[in-house]
N, C-alpha and C positions, 0 to 999 in steps of 0.2 A: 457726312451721312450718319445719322441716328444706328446705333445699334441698341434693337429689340433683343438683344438675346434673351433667355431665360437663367439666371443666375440662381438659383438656388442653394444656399451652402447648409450646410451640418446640420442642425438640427430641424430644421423647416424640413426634409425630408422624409422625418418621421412624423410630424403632423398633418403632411398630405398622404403617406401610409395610413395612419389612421383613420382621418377621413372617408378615406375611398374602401378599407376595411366595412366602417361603418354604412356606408354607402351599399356599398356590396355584399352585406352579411344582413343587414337591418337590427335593431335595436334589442330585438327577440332575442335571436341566435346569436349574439355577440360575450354574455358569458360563459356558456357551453363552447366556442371555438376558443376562447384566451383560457379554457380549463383545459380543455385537450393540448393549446400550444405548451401551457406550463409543466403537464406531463411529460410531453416529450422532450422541455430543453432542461427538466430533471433528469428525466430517463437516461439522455444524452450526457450530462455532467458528471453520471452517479459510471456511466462505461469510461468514460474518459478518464473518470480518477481510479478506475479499477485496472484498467489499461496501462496507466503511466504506474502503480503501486507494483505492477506484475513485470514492469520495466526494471523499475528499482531494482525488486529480489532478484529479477534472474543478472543483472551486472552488479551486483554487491561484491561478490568476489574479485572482480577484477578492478587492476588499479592501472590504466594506460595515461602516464604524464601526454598531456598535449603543447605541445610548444608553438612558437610560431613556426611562419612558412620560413623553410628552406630556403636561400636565397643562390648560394653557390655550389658548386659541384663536389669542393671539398665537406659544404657544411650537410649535404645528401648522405657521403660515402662516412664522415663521424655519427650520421643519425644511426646507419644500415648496420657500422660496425658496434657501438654501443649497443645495439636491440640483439646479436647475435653474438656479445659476447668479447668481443676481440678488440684487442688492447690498439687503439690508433696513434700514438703519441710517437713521435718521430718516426712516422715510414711515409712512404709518396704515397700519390693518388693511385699507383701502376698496383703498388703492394697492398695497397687497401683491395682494389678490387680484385687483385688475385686471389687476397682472404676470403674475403667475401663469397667471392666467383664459389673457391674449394667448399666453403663450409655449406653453402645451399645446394653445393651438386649440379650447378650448371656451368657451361661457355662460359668465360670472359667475354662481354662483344659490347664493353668499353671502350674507354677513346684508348687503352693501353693494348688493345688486341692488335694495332698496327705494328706494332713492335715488334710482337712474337709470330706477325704473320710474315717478318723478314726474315 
């Protein structure tokens, strides 16, 4: 069986926009509406770069390394304790999040709070 569909790709979309623009505006009114559209996607371009420049300045001071994702539990508790300071090289996962736990002022309720709940 024939398939009719209508395939239309990429830029054949914009000359049936056109078209029917023209169709629907008439031949008159067609520079006055692409003056108005050009104002506005000025208008729009001229906020957007004022928006991302006002981005800029207000994180300029800050400098947050981004890493990849986390993968393991120990590579979570080296992220936590590096950003807070605290030296992780030769202690468990138990002594990581006890640091941890102390220095933020909350519960342990890690996989180590088993431990201390015997």
């Amino acid at each position: 069986m024939p398939d009719f569909s209508l395939t239309i790709m990429g830029n054949d979309w914009i000359v049936i926009a056109f078209v029917a623009l023209v169709m629907f505006l008439g031949t008159k009114r067609m520079p006055e509406a692409s003056r108005k559209l050009g104002k506005i996607v000025g208008e729009f371009n001229k906020t957007k770069n004022s928006v991302q420049n006002e981005m800029k300045k207000a994180t300029e001071g800050f400098s947050i390394p981004v890493q990849g994702p986390v993968t393991t539990e120990r590579q979570k508790l080296e992220v936590m304790a590096k950003t807070l300071g605290i030296d992780y090289a030769n202690k468990t996962d138990d002594d990581l999040r006890n640091q941890i736990s102390s220095k933020l002022g909350t519960q342990n309720t890690g996989k180590g709070s088993e431990q201390s709940a015997k």
